[in-house]
ZALO-680852 format. One record per atom (N, C-alpha, C): x, y, z; atom name. Coordinates in nm, 3 decimals. Each point is the difference from the previous one (the first is absolute). Layout:
# ZALO-680852
<torlo <X Y Z> "CA">
...
//
This chain:
# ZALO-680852
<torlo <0.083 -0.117 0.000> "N">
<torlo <-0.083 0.117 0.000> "CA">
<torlo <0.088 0.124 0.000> "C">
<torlo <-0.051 0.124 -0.065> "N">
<torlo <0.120 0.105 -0.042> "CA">
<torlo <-0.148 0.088 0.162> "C">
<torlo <0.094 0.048 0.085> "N">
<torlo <-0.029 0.076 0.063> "CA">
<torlo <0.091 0.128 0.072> "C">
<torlo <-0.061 0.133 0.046> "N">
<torlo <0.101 0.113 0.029> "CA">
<torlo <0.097 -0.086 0.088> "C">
<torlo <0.114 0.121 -0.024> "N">
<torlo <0.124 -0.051 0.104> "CA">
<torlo <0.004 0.053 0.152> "C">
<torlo <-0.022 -0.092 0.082> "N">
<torlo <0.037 0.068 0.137> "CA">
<torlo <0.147 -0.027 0.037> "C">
<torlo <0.047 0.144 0.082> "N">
<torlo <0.128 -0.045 0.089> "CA">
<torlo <0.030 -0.066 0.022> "C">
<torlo <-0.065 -0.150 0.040> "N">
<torlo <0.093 -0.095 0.017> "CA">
<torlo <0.024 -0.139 -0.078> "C">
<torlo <-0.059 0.078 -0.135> "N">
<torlo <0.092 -0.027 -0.135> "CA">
<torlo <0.121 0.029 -0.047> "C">
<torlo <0.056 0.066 0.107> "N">
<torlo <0.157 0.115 -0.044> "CA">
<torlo <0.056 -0.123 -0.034> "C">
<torlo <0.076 -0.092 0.072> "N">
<torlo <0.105 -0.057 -0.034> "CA">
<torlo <-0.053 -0.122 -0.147> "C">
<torlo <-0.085 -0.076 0.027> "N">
<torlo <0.001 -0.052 -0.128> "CA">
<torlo <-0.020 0.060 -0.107> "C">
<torlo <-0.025 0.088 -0.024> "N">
<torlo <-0.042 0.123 -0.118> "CA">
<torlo <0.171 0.030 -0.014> "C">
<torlo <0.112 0.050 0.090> "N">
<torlo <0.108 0.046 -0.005> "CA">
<torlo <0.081 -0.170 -0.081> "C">
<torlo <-0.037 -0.092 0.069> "N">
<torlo <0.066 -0.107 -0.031> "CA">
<torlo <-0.071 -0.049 -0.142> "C">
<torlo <-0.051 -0.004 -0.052> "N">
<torlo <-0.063 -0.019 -0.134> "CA">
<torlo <0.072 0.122 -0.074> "C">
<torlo <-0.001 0.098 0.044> "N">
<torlo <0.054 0.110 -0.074> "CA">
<torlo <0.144 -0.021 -0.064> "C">
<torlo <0.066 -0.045 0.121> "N">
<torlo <0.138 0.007 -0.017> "CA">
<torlo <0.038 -0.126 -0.049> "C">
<torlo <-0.070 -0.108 0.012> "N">
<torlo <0.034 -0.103 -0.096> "CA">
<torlo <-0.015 -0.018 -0.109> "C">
<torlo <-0.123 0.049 -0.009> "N">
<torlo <-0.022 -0.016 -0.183> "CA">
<torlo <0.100 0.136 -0.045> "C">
<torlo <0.002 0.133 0.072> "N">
<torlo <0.123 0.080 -0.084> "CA">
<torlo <0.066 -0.076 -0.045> "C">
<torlo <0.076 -0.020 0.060> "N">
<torlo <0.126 -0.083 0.001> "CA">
<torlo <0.025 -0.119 -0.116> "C">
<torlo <-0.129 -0.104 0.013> "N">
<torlo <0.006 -0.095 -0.135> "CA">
<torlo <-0.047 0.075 -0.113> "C">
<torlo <-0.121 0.052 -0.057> "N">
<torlo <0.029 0.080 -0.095> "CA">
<torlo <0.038 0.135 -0.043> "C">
<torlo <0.116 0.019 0.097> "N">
<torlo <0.110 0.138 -0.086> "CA">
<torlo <0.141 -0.080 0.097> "C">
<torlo <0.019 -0.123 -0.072> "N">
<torlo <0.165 -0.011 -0.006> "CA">
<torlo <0.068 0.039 -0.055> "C">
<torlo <-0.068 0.085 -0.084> "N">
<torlo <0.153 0.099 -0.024> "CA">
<torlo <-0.015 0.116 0.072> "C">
<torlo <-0.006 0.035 0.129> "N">
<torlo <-0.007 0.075 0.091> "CA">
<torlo <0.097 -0.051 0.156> "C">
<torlo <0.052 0.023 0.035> "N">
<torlo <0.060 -0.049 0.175> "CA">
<torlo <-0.123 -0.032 0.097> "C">
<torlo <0.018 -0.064 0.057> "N">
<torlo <-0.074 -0.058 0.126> "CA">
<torlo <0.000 0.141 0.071> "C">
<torlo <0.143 0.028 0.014> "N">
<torlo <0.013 0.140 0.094> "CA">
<torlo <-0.111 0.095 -0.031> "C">
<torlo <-0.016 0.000 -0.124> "N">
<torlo <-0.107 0.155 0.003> "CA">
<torlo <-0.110 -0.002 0.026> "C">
<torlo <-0.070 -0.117 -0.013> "N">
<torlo <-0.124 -0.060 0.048> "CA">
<torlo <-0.013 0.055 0.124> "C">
<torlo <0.111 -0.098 0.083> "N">
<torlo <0.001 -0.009 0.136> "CA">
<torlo <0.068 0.169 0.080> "C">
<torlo <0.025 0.091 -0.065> "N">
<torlo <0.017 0.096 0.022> "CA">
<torlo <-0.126 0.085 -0.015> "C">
<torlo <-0.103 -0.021 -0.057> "N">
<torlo <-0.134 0.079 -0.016> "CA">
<torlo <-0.129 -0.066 0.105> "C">
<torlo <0.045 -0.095 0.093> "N">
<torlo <-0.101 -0.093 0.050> "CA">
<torlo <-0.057 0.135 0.088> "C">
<torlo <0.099 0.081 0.096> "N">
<torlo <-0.023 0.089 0.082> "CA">
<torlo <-0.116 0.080 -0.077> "C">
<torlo <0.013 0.094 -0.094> "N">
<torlo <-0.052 0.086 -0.111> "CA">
<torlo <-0.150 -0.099 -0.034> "C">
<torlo <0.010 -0.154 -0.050> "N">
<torlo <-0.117 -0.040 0.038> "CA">
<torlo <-0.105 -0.010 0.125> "C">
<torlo <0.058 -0.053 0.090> "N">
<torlo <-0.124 0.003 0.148> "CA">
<torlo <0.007 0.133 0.061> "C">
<torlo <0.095 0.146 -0.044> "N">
<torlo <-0.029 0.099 0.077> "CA">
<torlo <-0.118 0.089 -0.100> "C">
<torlo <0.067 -0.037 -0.147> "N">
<torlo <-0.077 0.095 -0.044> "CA">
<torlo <-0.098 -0.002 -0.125> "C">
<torlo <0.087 -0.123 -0.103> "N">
<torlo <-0.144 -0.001 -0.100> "CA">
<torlo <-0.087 -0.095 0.070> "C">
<torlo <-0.031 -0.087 0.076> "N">
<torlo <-0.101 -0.102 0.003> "CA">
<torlo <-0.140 0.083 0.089> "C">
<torlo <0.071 0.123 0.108> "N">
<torlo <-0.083 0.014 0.063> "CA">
<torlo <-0.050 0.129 -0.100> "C">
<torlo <0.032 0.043 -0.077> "N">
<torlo <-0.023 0.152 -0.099> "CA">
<torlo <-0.084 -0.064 -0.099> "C">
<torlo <-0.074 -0.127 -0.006> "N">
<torlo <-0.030 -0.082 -0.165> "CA">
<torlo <-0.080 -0.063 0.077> "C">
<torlo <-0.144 -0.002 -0.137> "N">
<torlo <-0.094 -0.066 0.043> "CA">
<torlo <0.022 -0.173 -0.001> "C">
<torlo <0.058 -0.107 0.069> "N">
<torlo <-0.006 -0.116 0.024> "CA">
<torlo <-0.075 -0.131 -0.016> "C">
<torlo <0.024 -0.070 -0.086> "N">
<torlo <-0.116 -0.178 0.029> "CA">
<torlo <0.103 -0.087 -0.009> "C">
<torlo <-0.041 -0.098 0.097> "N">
<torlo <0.062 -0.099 -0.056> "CA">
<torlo <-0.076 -0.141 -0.032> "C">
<torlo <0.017 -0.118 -0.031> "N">
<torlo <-0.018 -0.124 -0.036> "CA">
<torlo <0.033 -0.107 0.111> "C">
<torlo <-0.110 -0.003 0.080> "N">
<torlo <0.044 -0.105 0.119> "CA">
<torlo <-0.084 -0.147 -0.076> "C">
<torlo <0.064 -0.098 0.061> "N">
<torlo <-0.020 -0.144 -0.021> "CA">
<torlo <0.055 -0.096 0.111> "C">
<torlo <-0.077 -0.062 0.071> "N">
<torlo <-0.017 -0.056 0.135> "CA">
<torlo <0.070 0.092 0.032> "C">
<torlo <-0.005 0.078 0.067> "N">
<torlo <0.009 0.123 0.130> "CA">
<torlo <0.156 0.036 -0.051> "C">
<torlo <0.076 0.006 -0.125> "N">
<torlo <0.096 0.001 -0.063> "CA">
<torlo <0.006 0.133 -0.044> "C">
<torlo <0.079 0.065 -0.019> "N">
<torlo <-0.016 0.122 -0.146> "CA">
<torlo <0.118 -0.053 -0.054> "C">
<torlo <-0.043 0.002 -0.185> "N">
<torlo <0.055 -0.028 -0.052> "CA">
<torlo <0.015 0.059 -0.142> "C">
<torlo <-0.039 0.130 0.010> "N">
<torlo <0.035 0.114 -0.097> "CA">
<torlo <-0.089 0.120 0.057> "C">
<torlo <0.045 0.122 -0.050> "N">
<torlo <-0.047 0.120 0.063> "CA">
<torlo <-0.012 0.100 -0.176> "C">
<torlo <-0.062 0.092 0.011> "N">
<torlo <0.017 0.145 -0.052> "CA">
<torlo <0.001 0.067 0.056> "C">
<torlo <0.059 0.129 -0.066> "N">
<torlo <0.020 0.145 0.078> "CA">
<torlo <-0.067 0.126 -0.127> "C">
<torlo <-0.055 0.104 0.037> "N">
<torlo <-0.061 0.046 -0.120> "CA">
<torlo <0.009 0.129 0.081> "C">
<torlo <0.064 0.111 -0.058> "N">
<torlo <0.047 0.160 0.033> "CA">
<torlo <-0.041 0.065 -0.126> "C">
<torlo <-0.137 0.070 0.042> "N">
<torlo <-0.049 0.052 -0.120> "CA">
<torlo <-0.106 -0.050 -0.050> "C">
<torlo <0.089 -0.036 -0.139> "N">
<torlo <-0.055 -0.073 -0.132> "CA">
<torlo <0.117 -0.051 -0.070> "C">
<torlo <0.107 -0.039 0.157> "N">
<torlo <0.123 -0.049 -0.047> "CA">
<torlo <-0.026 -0.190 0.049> "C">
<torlo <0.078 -0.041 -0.017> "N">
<torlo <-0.021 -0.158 0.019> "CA">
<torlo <0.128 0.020 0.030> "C">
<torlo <0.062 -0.009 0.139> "N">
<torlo <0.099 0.060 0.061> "CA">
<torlo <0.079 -0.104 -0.013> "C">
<torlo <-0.053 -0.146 0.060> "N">
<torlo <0.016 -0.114 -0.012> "CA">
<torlo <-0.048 -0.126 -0.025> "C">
<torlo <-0.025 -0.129 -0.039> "N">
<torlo <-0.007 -0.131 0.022> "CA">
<torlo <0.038 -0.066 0.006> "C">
<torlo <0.032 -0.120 0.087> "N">
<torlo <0.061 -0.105 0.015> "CA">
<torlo <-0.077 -0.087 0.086> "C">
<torlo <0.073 -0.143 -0.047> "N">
<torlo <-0.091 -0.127 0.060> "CA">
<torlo <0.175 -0.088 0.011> "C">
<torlo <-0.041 -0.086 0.154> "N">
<torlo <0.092 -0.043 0.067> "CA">
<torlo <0.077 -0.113 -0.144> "C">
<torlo <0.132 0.001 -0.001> "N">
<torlo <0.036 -0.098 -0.103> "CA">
<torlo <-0.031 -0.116 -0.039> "C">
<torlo <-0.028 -0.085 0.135> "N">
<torlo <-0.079 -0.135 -0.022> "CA">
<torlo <-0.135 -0.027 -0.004> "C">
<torlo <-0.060 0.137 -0.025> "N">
<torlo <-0.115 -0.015 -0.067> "CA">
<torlo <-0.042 0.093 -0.143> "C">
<torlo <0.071 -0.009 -0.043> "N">
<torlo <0.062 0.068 -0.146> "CA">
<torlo <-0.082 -0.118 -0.077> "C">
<torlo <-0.092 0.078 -0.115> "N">
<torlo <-0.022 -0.125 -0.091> "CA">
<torlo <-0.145 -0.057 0.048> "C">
<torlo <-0.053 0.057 0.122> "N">
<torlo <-0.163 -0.069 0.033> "CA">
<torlo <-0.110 0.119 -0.041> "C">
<torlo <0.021 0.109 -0.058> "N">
<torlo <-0.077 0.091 -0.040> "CA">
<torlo <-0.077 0.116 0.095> "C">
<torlo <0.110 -0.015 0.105> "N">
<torlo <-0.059 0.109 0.113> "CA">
<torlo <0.077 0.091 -0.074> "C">
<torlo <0.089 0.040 -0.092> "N">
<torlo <0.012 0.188 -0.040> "CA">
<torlo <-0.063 0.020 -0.067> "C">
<torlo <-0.104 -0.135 -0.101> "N">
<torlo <-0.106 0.087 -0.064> "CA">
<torlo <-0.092 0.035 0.059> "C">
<torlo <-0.065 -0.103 0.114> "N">
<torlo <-0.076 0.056 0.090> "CA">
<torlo <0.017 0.155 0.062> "C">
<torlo <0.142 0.047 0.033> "N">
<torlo <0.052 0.063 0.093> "CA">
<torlo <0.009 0.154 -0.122> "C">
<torlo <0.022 -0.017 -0.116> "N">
<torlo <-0.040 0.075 -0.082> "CA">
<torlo <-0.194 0.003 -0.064> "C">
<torlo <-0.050 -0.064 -0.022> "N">
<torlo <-0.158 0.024 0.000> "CA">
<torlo <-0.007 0.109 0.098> "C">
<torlo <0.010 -0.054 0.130> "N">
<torlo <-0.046 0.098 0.143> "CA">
<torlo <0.042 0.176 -0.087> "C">
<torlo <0.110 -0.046 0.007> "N">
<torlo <0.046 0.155 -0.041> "CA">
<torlo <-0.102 0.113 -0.105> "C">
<torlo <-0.004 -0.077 -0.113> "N">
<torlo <-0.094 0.004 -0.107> "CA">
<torlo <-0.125 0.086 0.053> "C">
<torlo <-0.062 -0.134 0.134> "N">
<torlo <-0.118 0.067 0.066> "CA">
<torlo <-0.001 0.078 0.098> "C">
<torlo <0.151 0.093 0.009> "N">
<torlo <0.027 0.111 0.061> "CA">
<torlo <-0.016 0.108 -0.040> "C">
<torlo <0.080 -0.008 -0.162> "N">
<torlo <0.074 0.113 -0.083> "CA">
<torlo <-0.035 -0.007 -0.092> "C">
<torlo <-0.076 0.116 -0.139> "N">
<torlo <0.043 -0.077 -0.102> "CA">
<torlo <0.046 0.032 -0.060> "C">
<torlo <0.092 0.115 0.024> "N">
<torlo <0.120 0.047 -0.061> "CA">
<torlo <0.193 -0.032 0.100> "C">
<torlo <0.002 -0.112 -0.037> "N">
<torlo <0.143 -0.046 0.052> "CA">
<torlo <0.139 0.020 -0.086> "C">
<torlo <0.132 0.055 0.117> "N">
<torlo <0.100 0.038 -0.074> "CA">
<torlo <0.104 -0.087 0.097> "C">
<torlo <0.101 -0.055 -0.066> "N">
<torlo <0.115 -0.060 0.044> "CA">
<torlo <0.130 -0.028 -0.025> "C">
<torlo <0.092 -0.035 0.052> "N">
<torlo <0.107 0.030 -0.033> "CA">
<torlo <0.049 -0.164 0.016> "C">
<torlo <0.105 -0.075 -0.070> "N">
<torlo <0.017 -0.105 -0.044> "CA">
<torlo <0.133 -0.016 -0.050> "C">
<torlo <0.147 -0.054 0.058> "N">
<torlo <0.108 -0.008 -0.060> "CA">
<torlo <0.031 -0.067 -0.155> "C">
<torlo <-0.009 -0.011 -0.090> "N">
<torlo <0.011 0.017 -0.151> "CA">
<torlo <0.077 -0.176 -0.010> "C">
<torlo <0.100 -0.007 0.083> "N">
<torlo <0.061 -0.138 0.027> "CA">
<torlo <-0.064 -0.106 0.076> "C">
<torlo <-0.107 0.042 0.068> "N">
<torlo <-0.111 -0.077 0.047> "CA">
<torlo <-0.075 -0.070 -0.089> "C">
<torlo <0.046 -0.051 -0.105> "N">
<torlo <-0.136 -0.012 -0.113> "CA">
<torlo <-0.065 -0.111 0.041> "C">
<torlo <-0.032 -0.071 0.101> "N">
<torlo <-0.109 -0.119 0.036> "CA">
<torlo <-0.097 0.123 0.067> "C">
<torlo <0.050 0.098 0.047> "N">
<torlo <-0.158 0.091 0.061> "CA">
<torlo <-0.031 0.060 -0.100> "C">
<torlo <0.089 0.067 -0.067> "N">
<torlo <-0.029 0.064 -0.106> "CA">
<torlo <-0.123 -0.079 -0.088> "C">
<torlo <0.051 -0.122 -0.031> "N">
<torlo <-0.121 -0.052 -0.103> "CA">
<torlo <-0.121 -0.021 0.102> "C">
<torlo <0.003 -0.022 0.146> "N">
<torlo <-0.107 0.002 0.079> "CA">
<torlo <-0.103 0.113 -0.020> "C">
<torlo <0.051 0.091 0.013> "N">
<torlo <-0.080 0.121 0.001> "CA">
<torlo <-0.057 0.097 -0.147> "C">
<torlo <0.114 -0.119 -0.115> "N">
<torlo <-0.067 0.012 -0.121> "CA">
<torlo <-0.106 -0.094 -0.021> "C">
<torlo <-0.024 -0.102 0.039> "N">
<torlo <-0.103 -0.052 0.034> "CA">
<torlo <-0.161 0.018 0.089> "C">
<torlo <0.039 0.060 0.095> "N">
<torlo <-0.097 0.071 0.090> "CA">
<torlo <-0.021 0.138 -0.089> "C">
<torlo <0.003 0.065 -0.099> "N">
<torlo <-0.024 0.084 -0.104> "CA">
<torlo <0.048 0.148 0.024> "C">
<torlo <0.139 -0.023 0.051> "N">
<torlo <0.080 0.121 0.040> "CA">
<torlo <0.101 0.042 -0.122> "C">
<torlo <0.016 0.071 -0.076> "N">
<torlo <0.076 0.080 -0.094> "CA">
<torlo <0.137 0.081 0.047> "C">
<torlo <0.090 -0.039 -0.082> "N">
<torlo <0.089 0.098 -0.002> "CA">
<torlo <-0.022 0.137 -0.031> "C">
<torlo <0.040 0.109 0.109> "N">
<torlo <-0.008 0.132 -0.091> "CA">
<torlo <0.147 0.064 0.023> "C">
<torlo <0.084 -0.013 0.112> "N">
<torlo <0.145 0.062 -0.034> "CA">
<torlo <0.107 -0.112 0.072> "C">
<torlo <0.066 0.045 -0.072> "N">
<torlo <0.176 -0.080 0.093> "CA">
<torlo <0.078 0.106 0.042> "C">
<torlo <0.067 -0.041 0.150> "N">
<torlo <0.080 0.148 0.050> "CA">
<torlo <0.068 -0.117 0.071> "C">
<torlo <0.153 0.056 0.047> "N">
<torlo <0.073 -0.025 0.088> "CA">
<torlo <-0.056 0.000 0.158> "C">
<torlo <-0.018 -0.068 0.060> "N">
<torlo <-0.015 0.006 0.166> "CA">
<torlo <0.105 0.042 0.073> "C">
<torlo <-0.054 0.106 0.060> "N">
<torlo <0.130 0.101 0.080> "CA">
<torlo <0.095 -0.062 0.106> "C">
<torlo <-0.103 -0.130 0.011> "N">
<torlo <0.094 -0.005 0.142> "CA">
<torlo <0.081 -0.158 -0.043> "C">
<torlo <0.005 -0.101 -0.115> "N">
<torlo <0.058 -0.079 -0.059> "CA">
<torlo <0.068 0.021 -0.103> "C">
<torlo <-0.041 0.085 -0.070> "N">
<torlo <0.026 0.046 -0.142> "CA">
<torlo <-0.049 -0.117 -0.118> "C">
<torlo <-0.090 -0.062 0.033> "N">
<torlo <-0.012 -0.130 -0.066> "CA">
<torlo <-0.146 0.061 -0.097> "C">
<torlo <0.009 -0.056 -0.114> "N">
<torlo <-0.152 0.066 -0.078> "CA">
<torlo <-0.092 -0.023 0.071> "C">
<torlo <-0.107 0.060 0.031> "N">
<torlo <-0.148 -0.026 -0.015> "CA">
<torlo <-0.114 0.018 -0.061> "C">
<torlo <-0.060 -0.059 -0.054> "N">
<torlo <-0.146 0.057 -0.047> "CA">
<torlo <-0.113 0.031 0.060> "C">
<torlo <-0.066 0.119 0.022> "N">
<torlo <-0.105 0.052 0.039> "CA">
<torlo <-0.124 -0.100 -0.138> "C">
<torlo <-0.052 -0.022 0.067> "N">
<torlo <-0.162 -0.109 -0.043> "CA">
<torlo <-0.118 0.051 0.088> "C">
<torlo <-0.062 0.046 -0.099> "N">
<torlo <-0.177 0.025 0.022> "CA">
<torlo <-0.097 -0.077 -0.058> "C">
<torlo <-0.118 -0.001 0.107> "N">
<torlo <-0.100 -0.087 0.012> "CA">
<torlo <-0.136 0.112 -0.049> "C">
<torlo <-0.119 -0.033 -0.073> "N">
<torlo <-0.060 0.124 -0.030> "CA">
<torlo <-0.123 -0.058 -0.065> "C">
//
């Protein structure tokens, strides 16, 4: 069931976060991940509207949505592949229906995810704080 996030969702929401970073953007350091965890539980999770995806009393993927931004998604690694980010994207859908996001360019297994869920390319820019491409993708 995709329901809001309470507080004491912090840590599995942080730990899903930082794991899936980590497996899809290896071409990124562990370090930088784990250098933004602070910056996550102080300040985007509680600044962003929150759901996550519990299953037996589990969470096992979350969104974050700032705006009409799709700040984030992720679903725990070993459950990658059961269709809770399409679920976890629908919800969104029946949030927003104008969605904007940002997406590393070398990521291309999300990339085609979210070309699938009917998200478009509209620019590529450098990310300031990797320098690694990204593409901004809108939903509409």
């Amino acid at each position: 069931m995709i329901r809001e996030y309470i507080t004491s969702d912090m840590d599995s929401v942080l730990s899903i976060w930082l794991e899936s970073s980590v497996k899809a953007h290896d071409f990124v350091e562990r370090a930088f991940w784990e250098s933004r965890l602070d910056d996550m539980r102080s300040i985007y999770i509680p600044n962003s509207e929150t759901y996550v995806y519990e299953s037996d009393s589990e969470v096992k993927g979350f969104f974050s949505l700032h705006d009409d931004t799709l700040a984030a998604i992720f679903v725990a690694p070993g459950c990658q592949g059961e269709g809770i980010g399409q679920k976890l994207i629908a919800k969104v859908k029946s949030l927003r229906q104008h969605i904007r996001l940002n997406v590393y360019k070398e990521n291309q297994k999300t990339v085609a995810f979210y070309k699938r869920c009917g998200f478009r390319e509209v620019l590529e820019r450098k990310d300031p704080h990797t320098s690694h491409l990204e593409l901004v993708m809108e939903f509409n």
